[in-house]
C-alpha positions in Angstrom: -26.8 -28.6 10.0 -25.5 -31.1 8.2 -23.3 -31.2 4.7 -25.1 -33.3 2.1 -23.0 -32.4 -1.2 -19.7 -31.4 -2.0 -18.6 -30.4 -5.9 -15.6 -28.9 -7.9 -16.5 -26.6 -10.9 -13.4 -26.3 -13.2 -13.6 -23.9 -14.6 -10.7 -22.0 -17.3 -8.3 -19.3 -16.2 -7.2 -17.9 -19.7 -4.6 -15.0 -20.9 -1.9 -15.4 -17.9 1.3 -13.3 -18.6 4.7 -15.0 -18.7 5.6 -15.4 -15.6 8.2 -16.4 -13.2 9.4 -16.3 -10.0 12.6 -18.6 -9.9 13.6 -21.6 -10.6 10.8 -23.6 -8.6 8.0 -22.4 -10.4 9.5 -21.9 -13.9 8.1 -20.0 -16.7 4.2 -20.3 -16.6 1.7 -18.4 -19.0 -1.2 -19.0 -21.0 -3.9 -20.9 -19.1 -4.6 -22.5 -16.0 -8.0 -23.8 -14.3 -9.2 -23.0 -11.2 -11.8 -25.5 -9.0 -15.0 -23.7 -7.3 -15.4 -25.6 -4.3 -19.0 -25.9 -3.0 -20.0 -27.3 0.2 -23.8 -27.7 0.5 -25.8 -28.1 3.4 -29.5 -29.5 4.4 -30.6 -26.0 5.4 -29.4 -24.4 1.9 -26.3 -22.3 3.1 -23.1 -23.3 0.5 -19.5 -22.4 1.9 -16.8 -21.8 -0.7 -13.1 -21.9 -1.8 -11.3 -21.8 -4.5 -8.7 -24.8 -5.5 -5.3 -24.1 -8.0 -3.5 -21.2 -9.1 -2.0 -19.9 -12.3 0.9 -22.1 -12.0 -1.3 -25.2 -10.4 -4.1 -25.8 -12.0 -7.0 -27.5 -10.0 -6.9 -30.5 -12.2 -4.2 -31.6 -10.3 -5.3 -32.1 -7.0 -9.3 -31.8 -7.9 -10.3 -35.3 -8.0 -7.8 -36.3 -5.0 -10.1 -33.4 -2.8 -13.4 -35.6 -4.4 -12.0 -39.1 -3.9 -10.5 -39.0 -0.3 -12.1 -36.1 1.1 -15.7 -35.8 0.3 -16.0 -38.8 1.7 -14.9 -37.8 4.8 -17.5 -34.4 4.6 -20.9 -36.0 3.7 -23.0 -35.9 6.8 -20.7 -34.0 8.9 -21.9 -31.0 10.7 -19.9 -28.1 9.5 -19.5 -26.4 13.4 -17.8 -29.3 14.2 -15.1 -27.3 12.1 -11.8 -28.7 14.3 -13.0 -32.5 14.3 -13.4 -32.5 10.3 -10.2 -30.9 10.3 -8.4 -33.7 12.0 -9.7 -36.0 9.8 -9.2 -34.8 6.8 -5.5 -34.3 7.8 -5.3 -38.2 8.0 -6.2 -37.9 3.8 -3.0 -36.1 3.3 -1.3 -38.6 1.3 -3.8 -39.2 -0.6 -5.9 -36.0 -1.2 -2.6 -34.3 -0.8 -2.7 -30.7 1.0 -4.0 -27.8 -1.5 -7.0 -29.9 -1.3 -7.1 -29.8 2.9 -6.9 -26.1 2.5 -9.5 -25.6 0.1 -11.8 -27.5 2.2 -10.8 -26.0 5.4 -11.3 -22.5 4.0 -15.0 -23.2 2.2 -15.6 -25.0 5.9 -14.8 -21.4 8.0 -16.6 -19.5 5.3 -20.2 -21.7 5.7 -19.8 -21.3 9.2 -19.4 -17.7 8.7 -22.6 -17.8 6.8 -24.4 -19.5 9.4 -23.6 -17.1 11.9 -24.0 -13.8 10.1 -20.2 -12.8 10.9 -17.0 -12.6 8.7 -14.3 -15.0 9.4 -12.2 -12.8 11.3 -15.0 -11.9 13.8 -15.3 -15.4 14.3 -11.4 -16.0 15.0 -11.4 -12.9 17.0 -10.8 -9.7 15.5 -7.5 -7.9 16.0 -7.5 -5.3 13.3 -9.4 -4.2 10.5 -6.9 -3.0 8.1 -3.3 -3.8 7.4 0.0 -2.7 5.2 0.4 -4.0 1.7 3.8 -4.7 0.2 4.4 -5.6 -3.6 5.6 -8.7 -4.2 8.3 -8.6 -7.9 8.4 -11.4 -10.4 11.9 -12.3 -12.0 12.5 -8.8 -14.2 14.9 -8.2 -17.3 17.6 -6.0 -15.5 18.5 -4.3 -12.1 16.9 -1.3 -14.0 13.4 -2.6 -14.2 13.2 -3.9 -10.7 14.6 -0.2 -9.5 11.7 1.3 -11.6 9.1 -0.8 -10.5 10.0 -0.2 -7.1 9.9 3.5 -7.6 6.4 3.0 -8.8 5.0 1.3 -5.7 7.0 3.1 -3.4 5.4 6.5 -5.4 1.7 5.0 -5.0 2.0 4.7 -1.1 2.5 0.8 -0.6 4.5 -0.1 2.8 6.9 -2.1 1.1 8.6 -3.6 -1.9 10.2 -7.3 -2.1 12.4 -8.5 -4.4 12.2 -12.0 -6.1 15.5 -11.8 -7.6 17.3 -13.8 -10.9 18.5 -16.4 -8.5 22.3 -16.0 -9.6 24.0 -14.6 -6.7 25.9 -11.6 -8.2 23.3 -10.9 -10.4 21.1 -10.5 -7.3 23.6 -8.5 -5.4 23.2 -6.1 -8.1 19.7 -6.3 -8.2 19.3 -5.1 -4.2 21.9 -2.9 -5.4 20.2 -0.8 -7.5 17.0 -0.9 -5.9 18.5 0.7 -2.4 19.9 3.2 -4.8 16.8 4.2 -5.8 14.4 4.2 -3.4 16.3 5.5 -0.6 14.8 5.1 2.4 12.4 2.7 2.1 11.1 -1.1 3.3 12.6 -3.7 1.1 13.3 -7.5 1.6 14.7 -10.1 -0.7 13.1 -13.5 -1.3 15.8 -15.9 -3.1 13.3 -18.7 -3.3 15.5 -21.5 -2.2 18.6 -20.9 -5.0 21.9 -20.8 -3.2 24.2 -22.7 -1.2 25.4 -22.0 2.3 28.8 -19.7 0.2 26.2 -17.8 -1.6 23.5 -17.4 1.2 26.8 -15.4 3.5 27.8 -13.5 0.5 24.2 -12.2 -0.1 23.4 -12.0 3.1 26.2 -9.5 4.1 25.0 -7.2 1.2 21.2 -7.0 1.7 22.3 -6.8 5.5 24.8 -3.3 4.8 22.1 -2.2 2.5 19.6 -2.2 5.3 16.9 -5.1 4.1 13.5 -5.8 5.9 14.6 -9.5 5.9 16.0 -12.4 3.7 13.6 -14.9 3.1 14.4 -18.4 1.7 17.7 -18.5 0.9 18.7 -21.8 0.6 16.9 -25.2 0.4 13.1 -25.4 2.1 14.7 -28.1 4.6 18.3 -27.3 4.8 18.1 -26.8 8.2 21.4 -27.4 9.2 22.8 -24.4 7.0 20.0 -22.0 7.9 20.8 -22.9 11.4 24.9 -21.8 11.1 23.7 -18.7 8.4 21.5 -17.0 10.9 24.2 -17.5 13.5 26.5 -15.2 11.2 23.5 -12.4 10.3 21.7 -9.7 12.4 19.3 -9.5 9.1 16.1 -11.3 10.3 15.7 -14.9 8.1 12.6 -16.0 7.0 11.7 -19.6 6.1 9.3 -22.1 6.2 7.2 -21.2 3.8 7.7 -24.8 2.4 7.4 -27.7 2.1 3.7 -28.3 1.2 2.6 -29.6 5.4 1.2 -28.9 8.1 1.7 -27.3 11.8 3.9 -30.5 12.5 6.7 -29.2 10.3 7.2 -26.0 12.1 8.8 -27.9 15.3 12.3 -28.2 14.6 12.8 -24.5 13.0 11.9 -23.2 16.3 13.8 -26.0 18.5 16.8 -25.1 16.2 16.6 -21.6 15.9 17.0 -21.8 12.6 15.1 -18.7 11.7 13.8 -15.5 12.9 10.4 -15.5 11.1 7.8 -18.4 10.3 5.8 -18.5 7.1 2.7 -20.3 5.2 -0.3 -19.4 3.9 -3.9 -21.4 3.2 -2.9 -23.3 0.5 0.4 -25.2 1.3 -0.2 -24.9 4.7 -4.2 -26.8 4.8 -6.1 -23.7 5.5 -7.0 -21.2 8.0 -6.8 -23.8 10.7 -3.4 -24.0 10.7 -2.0 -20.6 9.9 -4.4 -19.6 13.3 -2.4 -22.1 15.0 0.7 -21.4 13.7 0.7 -17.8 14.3 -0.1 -18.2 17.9 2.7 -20.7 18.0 4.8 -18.1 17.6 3.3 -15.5 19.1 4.7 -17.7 21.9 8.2 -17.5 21.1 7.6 -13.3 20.2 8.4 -14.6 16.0 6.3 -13.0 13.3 4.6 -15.1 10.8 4.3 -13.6 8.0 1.5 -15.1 5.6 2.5 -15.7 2.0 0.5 -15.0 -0.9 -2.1 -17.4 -1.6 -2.2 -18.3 -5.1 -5.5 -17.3 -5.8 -8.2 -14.0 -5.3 -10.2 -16.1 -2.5 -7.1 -17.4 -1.1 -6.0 -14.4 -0.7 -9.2 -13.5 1.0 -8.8 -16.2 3.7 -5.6 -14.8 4.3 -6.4 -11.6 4.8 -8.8 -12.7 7.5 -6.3 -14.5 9.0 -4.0 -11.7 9.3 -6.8 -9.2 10.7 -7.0 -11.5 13.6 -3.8 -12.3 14.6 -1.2 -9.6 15.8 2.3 -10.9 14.5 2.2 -10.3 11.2 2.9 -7.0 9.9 2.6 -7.4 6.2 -0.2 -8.4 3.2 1.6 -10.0 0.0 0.2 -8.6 -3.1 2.6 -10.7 -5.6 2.8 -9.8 -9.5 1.5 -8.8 -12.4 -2.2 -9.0 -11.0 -3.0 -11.1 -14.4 -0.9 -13.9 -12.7 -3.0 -14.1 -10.0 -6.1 -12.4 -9.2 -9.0 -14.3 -11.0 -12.6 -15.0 -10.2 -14.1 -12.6 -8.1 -16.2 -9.5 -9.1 -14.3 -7.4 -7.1 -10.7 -8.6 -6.0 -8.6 -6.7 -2.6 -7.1 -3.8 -3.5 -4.9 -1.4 -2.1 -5.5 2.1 -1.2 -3.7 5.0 -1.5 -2.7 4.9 2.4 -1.0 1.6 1.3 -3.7 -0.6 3.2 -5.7 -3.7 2.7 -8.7 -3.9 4.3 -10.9 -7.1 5.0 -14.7 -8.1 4.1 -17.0 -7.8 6.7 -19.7 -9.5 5.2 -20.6 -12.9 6.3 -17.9 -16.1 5.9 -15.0 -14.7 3.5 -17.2 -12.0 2.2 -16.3 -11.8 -1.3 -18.4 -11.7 -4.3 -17.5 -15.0 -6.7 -18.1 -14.4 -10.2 -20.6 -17.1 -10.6 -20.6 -16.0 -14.5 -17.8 -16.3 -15.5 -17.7 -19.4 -14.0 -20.6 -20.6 -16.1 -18.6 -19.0 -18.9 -16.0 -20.5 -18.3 -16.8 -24.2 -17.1 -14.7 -27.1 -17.9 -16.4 -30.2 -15.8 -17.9 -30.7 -12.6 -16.8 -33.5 -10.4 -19.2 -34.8 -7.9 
């Protein structure tokens, strides 16, 4: 088998809600475009991905994937899944890594297709099912984020995570109110990068009394100096990681360090199923979680999900909100059950149904 085309549908994303989640995505709303990757091959399969998010539309990195990267593709035989991942890594700088991802995803999901098997057979199936936790965007008051988490805790989810205003006492009183009201229940606090190493103790003390899951980026995606010291002075586990936009590479000195208790990524800032597989077994090694992040989009979410079902140290699946933010483009998108779970597609590759019409609907250009 051979791949002899590879093409990006843009197509529109309209009617987002505002949205934020802190200061490194800002306020987003309105519309986006998302890019239907299509890998085609001489015996007719296609494998798929999606490209861009609500907050990062495909246009940004869709004619980097094009100019650098299908290149690289045409004529390549798609089994030969770990070789055309090595060399499209080489594009990085200039196809930039969303793009790696996308590709590496559509490349597990036409392999999945020629073999009759959903991708987590293929990795090697470790569960079929898994807990779902909802995943807050920045909210009004303590009051709202209390209610909301009333709500999911009331439908049966495993979890509820803040993403907080990013002010320190603000957020103090945010986790505050939300231990208050949901008694005894999973909660964890994402800060997304906002403090300094004064801040990161004082919240860390808090969410740590009040019995948190685990504080997740707390101060600067490469201040690894300061996470170093701060988890030195909390029993609360730390996560980080989850950026910079790179590869397995980047994950070295966090473990050498110490400087967290958790790793984190997810298909599309971290090139694709390739290297959360990798990842995750990395730390299998050192007996760390990694806990995969939400992936921007419905069929990244997809690949995630058949990422998780195959390796054992995650225990989570990130649904992040509203929905309207960020599940687009599939007929049916994951849901969660009343038992709180997620399960994953068997059918072949990533097993999800595209919406091929509203695609049409929706087209902005094709690049070839």
């Amino acid at each position: 088998m051979k791949i002899t085309d590879v093409t990006l549908t843009l197509f529109a994303w309209d009617d987002i809600p505002p949205t934020t989640y802190g200061a490194h995505t800002g306020r987003f709303s309105g519309k986006s475009a998302l890019g239907l990757l299509r890998l085609v091959t001489d015996q007719g399969l296609e494998g798929h991905a999606f490209l861009g998010s609500a907050m990062n539309p495909a246009t940004s990195d869709g004619q980097a994937l094009i100019s650098h990267l299908k290149p690289v593709l045409i004529g390549k035989d798609p089994f030969q899944r770990e070789h055309i991942n090595q060399e499209i890594w080489k594009r990085q700088r200039s196809a930039g890594v969303r793009a790696i991802g996308a590709v590496d995803v559509a490349l597990w999901d036409l392999v999945g297709k020629a073999m009759g098997q959903p991708i987590h057979r293929l990795l090697g199936t470790f569960r079929e099912s898994v807990p779902a936790y909802a995943s807050s965007a920045v909210l009004g008051s303590p009051a709202e984020y209390a209610e909301e988490a009333m709500r999911f805790k009331e439908y049966g989810w495993a979890a509820y995570k803040i993403h907080p205003p990013t002010r320190w006492k603000e957020d103090i009183a945010v986790c505050e109110a939300v231990r208050r009201a949901v008694g005894d229940y999973t909660i964890m606090l994402d800060s997304t990068w906002s403090y300094d190493y004064p801040a990161a103790i004082r919240v860390g003390r808090v969410v740590e009394e009040l019995g948190f899951y685990w504080y997740e980026d707390p101060l600067a995606d490469q201040d690894i100096y300061n996470y170093t010291k701060l988890k030195q002075q909390l029993s609360i586990p730390i996560m980080a990681t989850e950026y910079p936009q790179t590869g397995l590479d980047s994950y070295q000195p966090w473990i050498l360090q110490q400087a967290t208790d958790y790793l984190r990524g997810d298909v599309a800032v971290k090139g694709g199923i390739t290297t959360l597989v990798k990842t995750a077994h990395l730390a299998e090694a050192f007996r760390m979680n990694y806990e995969v992040h939400h992936g921007g989009n419905s069929l990244n979410n997809v690949a995630n999900l058949h990422v998780i079902a195959a390796i054992r140290n995650t225990e989570f699946f990130e649904v992040l909100l509203p929905d309207g933010a960020q599940k687009y483009g599939l007929v049916h998108d994951i849901t969660v059950g009343r038992d709180g779970l997620v399960h994953v597609p068997n059918e072949p590759g990533l097993g999800a149904a595209i919406d091929f019409d509203l695609i049409e609907r929706k087209k902005i250009a094709v690049l070839t």
